[in-house]
C-alpha positions as CSV (number, residue, x, y, z in Angstrom):
1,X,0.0,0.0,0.0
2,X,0.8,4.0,-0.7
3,X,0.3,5.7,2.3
4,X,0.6,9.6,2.3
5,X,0.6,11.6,5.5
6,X,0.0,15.2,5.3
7,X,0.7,17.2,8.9
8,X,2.9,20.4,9.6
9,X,3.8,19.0,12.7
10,X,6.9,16.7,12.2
11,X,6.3,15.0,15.4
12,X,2.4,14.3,14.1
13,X,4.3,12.8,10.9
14,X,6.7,10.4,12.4
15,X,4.2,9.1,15.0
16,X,1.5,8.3,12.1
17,X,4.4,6.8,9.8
18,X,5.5,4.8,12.8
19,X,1.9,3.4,13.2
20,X,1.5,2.8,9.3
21,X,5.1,1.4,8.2
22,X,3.6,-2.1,9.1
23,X,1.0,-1.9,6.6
24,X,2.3,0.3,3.7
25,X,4.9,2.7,2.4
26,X,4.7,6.2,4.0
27,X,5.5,9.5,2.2
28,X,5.5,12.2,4.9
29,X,4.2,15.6,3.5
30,X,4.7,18.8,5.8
31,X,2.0,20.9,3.9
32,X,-1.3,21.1,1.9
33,X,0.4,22.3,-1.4
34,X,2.9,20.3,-1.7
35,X,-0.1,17.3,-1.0
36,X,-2.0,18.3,-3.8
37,X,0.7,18.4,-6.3
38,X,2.1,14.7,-5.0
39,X,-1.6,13.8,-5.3
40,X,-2.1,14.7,-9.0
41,X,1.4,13.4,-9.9
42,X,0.7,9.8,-8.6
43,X,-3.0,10.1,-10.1
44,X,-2.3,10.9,-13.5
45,X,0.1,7.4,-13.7
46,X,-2.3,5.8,-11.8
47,X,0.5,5.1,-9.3
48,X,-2.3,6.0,-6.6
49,X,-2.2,6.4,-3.3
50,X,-4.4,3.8,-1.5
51,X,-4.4,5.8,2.1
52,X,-3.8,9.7,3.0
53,X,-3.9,10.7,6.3
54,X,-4.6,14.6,6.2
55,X,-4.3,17.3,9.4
56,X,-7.4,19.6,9.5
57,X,-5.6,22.4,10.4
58,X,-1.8,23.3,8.7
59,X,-1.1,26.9,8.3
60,X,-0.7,27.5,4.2
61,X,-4.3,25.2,3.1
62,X,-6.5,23.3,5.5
63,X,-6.8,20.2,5.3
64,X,-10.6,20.4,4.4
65,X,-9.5,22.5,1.2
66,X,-6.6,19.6,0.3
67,X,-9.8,16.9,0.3
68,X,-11.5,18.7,-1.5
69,X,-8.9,19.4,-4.1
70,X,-7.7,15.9,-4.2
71,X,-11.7,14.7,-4.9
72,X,-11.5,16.9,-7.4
73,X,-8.2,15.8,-9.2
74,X,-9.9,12.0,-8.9
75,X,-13.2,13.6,-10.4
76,X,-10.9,15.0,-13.4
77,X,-8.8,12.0,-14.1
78,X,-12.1,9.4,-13.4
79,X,-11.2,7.6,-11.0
80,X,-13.8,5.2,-9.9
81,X,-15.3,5.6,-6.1
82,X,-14.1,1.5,-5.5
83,X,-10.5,2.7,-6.4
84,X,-10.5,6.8,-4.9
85,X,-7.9,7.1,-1.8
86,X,-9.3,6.3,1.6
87,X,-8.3,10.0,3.2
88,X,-7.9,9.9,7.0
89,X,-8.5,13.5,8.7
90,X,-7.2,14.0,11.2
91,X,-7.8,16.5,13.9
92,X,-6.7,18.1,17.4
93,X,-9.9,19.5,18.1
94,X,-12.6,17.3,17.1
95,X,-14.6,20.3,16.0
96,X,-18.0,19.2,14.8
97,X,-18.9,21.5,12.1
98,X,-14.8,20.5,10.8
99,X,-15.9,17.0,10.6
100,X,-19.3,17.5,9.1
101,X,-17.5,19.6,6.3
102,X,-14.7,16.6,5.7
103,X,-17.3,13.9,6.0
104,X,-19.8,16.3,3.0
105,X,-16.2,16.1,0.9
106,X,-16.1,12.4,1.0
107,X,-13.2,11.7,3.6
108,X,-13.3,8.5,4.6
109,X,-13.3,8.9,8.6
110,X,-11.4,10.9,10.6
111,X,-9.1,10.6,14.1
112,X,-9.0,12.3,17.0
113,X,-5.5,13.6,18.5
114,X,-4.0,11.8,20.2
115,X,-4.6,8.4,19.1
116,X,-2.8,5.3,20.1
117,X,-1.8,2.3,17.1
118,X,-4.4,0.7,18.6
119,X,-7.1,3.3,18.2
120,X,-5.8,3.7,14.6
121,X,-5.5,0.0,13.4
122,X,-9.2,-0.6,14.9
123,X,-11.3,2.3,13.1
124,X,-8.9,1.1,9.9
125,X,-10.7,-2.1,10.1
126,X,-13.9,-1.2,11.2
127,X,-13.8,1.4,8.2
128,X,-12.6,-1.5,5.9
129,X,-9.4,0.3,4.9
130,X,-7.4,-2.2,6.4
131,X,-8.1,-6.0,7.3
């Protein structure tokens, strides 16, 4: 698996790459454009990313923006829904109306800092992302 985490916090980035190394290879991304254009790049060769873990909050695009953009760049290049990314938010403040928007842009589910690998590898099967 292709496993993209997005976070301006470095510490944030290596926990989740720690938790995810088992299951995939992780490409840690420190901010929302630089997402987008690794998104697109790996979408137009269909060289996809299967999972994308994405901060709500980073300082130069929030994450809600990033999904949306990267929903749109699958739109574009028709991807089919079976084979679109399974995007993670993730979030410090578990902000309602936050969620509400990521869940109306088609993110797959969202975490709650701070998580345990536990936490993680259970919602990734309950969600099916994982099994």
């Amino acid at each position: 698996m292709k496993i993209m985490i997005v976070d301006d916090d470095p510490i944030s980035r290596g926990v989740l790459a720690n938790i995810l190394k088992d299951i995939g290879d992780c490409e840690k991304i420190s901010n929302g454009s630089e997402a987008i254009l690794a998104f697109e790049s790996k979408v137009s060769t269909k060289d996809r990313y299967d999972i994308i873990t994405l901060d709500i909050s980073m300082p130069d695009i929030s994450g809600l923006t990033v999904l949306y953009k990267m929903r749109k760049v699958e739109t574009q290049y028709n991807v089919p829904e079976e084979e679109r990314a399974k995007i993670i938010m993730v979030t410090a403040d578990g902000n309602r109306d936050h969620i509400k928007t990521a869940i109306s842009e088609k993110c797959t589910y969202y975490i709650v800092k701070p998580f345990s690998r536990d936490e993680i590898m259970e919602k990734f099967k309950k969600q099916k992302i994982i099994s």
